[in-house]
N, C-alpha and C positions, 0 to 999 in steps of 0.2 A: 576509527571505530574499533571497539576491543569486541572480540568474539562473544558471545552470549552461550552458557554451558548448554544449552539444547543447537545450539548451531543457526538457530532463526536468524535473518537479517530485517533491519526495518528502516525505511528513509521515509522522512517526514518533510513536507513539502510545504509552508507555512513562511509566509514574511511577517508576522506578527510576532515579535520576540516571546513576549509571557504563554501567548497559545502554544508556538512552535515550542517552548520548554515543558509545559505542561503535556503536551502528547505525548516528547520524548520520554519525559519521566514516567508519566499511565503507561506505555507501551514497551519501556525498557523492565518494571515491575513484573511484565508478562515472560519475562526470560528473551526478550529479542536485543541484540545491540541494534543501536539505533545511529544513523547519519539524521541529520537533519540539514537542509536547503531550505534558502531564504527565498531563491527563485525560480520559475521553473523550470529555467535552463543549466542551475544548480543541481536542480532537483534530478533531472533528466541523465547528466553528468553520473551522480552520484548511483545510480539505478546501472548504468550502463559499467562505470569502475566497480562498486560493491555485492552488485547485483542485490537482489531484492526480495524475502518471502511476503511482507505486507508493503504496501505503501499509502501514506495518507496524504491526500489531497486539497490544496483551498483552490478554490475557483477565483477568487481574488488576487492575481500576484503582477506584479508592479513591471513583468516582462512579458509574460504569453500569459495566456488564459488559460485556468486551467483545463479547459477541455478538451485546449491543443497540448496540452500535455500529457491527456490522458488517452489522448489520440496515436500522439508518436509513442508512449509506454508502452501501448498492446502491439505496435509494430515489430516490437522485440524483446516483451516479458509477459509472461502468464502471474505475475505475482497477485496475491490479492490485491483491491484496491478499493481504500473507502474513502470517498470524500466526504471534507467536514468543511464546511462552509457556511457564509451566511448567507445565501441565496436559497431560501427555503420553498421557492415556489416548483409546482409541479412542474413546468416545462423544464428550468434547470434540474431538476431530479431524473427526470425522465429520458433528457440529455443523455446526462452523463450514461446513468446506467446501461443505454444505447451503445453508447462509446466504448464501454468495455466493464464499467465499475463493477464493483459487487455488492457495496453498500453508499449509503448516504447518512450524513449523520449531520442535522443545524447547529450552529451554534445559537447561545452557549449549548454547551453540552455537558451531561457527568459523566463524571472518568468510569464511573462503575459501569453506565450504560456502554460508552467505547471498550472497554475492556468483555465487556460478555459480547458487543457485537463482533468483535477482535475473535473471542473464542469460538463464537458461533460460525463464522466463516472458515475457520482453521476445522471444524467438524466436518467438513464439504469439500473432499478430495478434489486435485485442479485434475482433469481428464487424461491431460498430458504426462503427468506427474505417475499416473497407474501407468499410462503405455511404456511410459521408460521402463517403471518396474517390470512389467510384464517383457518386455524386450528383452531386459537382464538375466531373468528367468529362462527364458528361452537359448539364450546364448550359450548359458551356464547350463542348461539339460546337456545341448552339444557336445560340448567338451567330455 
């Protein structure tokens, strides 16, 4: 994975070769380096070594499901997380978002629509993410 000049990390979670390349490509365009995973205990892997500010999701992967991935992910990351899949029905949507997501997105999909829902979530500070700053702040009056 090469660094991306704004410092963002992204791992794409996808066993479909042309999908999994196509996201990386949409989502590398947005300034993020990108890992991509074919499964989702690649995927899980890859989140856990590179750490992670978005990650995308299929619900379809040839090892765990992904919603037991998206299960153990919030175990140990606040990163965004949007899944893209072909399981369009409410329950699956509802699922996941349950689980921890933040978006949903069917396939097919446009790269434009991923890309603005990409930005639109990165508008939406993680909670966690202000308390550190604010910690920092705090530290730093101290001294």
């Amino acid at each position: 994975m090469t660094p991306s000049p704004q410092g963002r990390r992204a791992v794409v979670i996808e066993d479909h070769d042309d999908i999994r390349n196509l996201l990386a490509q949409t989502i590398g365009m947005r300034g993020f380096a990108v890992t991509t995973a074919a499964t989702g205990r690649e995927g899980l892997e890859a989140v856990r070594r590179d750490g992670a500010d978005l990650i995308t999701l299929d619900l379809n992967l040839p090892d765990l499901d992904g919603m037991e991935v998206c299960r153990q992910v919030r175990e140990f990351s606040d990163a965004y997380l949007l899944m893209v899949t072909a399981r369009p029905g409410e329950i699956d949507r509802l699922e996941g978002l349950e689980l921890g997501a933040d978006d949903y997105i069917s396939k097919p999909f446009s790269p434009r629509e991923l890309q603005a829902r990409i930005e639109a979530m990165f508008r939406r500070p993680r909670a966690r993410a202000e308390q550190a700053d604010a910690e920092e702040l705090r530290r730093a009056a101290e001294v």
